[in-house]
ZAMARGU-4260 file (C-alpha; in steps of 0.2 Angstrom, whole numbers, plus 5000, padded with zeros to 4 digits):
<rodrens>
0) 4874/5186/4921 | 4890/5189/4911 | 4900/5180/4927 | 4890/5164/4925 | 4892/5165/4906
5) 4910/5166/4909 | 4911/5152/4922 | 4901/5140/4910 | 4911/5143/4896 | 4928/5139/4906
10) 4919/5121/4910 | 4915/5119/4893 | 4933/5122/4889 | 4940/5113/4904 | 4929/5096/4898
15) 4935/5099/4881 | 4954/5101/4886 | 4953/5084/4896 | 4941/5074/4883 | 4954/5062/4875
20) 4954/5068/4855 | 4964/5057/4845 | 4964/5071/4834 | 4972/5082/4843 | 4985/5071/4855
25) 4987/5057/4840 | 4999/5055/4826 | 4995/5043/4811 | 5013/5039/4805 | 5015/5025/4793
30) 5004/5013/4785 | 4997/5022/4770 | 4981/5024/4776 | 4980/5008/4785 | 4980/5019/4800
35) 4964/5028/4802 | 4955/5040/4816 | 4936/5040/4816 | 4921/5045/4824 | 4926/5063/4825
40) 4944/5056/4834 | 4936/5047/4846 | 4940/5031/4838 | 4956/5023/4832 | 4960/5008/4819
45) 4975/5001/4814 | 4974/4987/4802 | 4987/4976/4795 | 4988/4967/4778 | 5001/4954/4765
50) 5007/4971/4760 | 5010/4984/4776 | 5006/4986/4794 | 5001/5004/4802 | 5005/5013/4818
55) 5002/5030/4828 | 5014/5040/4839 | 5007/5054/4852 | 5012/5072/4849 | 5020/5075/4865
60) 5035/5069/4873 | 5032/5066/4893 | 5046/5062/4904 | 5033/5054/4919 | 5015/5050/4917
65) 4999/5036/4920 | 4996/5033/4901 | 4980/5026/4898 | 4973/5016/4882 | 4958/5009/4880
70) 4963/4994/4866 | 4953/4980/4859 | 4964/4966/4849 | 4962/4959/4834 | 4949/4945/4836
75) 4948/4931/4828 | 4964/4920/4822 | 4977/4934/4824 | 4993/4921/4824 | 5008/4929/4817
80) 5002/4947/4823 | 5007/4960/4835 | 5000/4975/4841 | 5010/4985/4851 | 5008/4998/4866
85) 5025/5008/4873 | 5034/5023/4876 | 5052/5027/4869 | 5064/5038/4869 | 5074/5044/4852
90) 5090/5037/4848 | 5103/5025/4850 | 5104/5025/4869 | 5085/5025/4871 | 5073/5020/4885
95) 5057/5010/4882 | 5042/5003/4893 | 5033/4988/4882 | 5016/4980/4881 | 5016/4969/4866
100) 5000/4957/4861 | 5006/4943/4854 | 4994/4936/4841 | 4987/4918/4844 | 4976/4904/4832
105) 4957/4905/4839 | 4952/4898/4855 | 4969/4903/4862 | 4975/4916/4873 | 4983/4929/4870
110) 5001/4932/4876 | 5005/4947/4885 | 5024/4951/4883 | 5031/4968/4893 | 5049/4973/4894
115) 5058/4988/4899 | 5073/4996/4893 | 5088/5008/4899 | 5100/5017/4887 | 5096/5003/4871
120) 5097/4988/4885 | 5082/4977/4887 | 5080/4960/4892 | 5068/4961/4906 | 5055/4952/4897
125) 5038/4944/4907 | 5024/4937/4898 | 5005/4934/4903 | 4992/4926/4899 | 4973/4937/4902
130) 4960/4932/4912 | 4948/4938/4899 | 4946/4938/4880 | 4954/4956/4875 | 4945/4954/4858
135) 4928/4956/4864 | 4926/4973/4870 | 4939/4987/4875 | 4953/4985/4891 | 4962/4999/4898
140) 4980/4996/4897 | 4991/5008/4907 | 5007/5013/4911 | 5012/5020/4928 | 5029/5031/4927
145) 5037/5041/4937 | 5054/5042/4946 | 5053/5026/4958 | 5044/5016/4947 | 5035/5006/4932
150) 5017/5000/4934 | 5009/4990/4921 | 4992/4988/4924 | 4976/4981/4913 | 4961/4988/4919
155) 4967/4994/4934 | 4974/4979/4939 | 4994/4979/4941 | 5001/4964/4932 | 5020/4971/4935
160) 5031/4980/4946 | 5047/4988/4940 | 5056/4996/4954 | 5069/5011/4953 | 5085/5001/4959
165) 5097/5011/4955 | 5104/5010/4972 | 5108/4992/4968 | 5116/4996/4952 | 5102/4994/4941
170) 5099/5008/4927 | 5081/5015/4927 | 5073/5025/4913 | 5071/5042/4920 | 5081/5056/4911
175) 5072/5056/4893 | 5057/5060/4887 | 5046/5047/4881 | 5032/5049/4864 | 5017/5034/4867
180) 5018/5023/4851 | 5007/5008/4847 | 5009/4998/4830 | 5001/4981/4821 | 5011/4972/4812
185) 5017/4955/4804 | 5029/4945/4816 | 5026/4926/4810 | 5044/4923/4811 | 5041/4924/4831
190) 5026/4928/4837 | 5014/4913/4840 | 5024/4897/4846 | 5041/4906/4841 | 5038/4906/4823
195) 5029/4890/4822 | 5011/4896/4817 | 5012/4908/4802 | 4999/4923/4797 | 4985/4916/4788
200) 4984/4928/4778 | 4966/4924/4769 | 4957/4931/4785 | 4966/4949/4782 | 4964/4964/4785
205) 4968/4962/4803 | 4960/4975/4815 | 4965/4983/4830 | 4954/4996/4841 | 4959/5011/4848
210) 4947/5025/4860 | 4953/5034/4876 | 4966/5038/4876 | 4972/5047/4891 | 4990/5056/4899
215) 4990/5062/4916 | 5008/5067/4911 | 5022/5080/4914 | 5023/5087/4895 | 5043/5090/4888
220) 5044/5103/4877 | 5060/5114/4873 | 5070/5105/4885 | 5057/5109/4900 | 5043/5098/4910
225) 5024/5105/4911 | 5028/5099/4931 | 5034/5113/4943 | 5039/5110/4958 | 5027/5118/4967
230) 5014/5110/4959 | 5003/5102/4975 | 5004/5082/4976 | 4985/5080/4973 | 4987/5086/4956
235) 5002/5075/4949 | 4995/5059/4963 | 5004/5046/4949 | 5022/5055/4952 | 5023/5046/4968
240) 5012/5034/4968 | 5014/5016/4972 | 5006/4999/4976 | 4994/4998/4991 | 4992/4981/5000
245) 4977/4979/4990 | 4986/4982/4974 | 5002/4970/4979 | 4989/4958/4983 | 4981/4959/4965
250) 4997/4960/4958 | 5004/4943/4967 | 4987/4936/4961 | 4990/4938/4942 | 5010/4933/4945
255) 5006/4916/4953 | 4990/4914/4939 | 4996/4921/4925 | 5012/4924/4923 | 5021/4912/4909
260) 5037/4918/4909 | 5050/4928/4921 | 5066/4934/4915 | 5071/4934/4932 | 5070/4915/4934
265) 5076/4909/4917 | 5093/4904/4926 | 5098/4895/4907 | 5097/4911/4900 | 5110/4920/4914
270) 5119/4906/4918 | 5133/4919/4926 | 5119/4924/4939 | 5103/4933/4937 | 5100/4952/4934
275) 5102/4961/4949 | 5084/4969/4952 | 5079/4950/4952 | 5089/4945/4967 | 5088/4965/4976
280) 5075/4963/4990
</rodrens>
């Protein structure tokens, strides 16, 4: 009797542990209450209005991990806005993977822009369109890192490939630890049409939506990883994953659909030749 009682209380623990809590993983940081965690932190706004934004950082630092968010945008016109959804590193020298929403006048899509950067160098910008209105209910948005690649992926569909070419010459983020930041805020000066359409800002306050969040991650803490080696493959899958034929299908799928721009073949931008990873096989 008291072995069951044991065993149960160990599941209950072990479903509590793994339940996403924005509570417990989640840190409001700026907004002056703009930023708020509901539903007993299983539900995140941010909201944006003439006078501030809002944003949320995660409480660990992970260097490797599938981070997963559940996000659903501001509806309605959102032209001038951005909500954001990355991982950074501290510093001058830092590295960042980007998903940035770029807001849009009703009836129009959203742009999705993603970048990634090594040591404070970016530049590798691709923007999408969606092939579904992200207002209307939550998408999971996820990030996929780990030593030999970047997946961005929006419900479980890769949209980008970033490969580990460092063999070629190419710097990859892989030596700092990265905290999960998102953020709302007011970018008129560029967002929608470059500048060209401003924030209306009678429809305000803006919403954003926030609820699963989830890291299967290797935590940092006191200059150490929560990933051992010895820990078996099946438990940290993501570390070497990468994408099946299915996957590279769907992927080519949303790149020859969706995909608006391509730092890799603006050739008036690098007129001196293209990056490297564009032209490594």
């Amino acid at each position: 009797m008291k072995s069951s009682l044991l065993v149960s209380v160990v599941i209950s623990l072990v479903i509590v542990a793994s339940a996403a809590n924005f509570n417990q993983d989640i840190d409001v940081t700026w907004g002056d209450g703009r930023g708020k965690i509901l539903e007993n932190g299983n539900l995140l706004t941010l909201t944006l209005d003439k006078f501030s934004g809002s944003g949320f950082q995660s409480k660990n630092q992970y260097l490797f991990g599938k981070i997963d968010m559940n996000i659903k945008l501001v509806p309605g016109n959102s032209a001038g806005t951005v909500t954001t959804y990355y991982l950074r590193s501290e510093g001058s020298t830092w590295d960042e993977i980007d998903f940035e929403f770029l807001g849009n006048l009703s009836g129009d899509p959203y742009i999705v822009h993603t970048n990634v950067y090594t040591q404070g160098k970016g530049d590798k910008e691709q923007q999408f369109y969606l092939w579904f209105d992200p207002t209307k209910d939550f998408h999971t948005y996820s990030l996929l890192w780990n030593p030999q690649r970047i997946i961005f992926s929006v419900d479980g569909t890769p949209i980008r490939e970033f490969k580990n070419l460092e063999s070629k010459g190419v710097a990859f983020p892989k030596s700092q630890p990265m905290r999960v930041y998102s953020s709302l805020w007011n970018a008129d000066d560029w967002a929608t049409r470059g500048g060209l359409v401003k924030t209306d800002w009678s429809l305000a306050p803006f919403t954003a939506s926030y609820r699963t969040f989830k890291a299967d991650a290797c935590v940092w803490s006191s200059g150490k990883s929560s990933c051992s080696s010895t820990s078996s493959p099946s438990q940290n899958s993501w570390l070497s994953q990468e994408l099946d034929i299915a996957s590279q299908q769907r992927l080519k799928w949303v790149q020859k659909n969706y995909m608006i721009y391509n730092y890799c073949t603006d050739t008036k931008r690098f007129p001196m030749g293209l990056p490297k990873e564009c032209t490594a096989s």
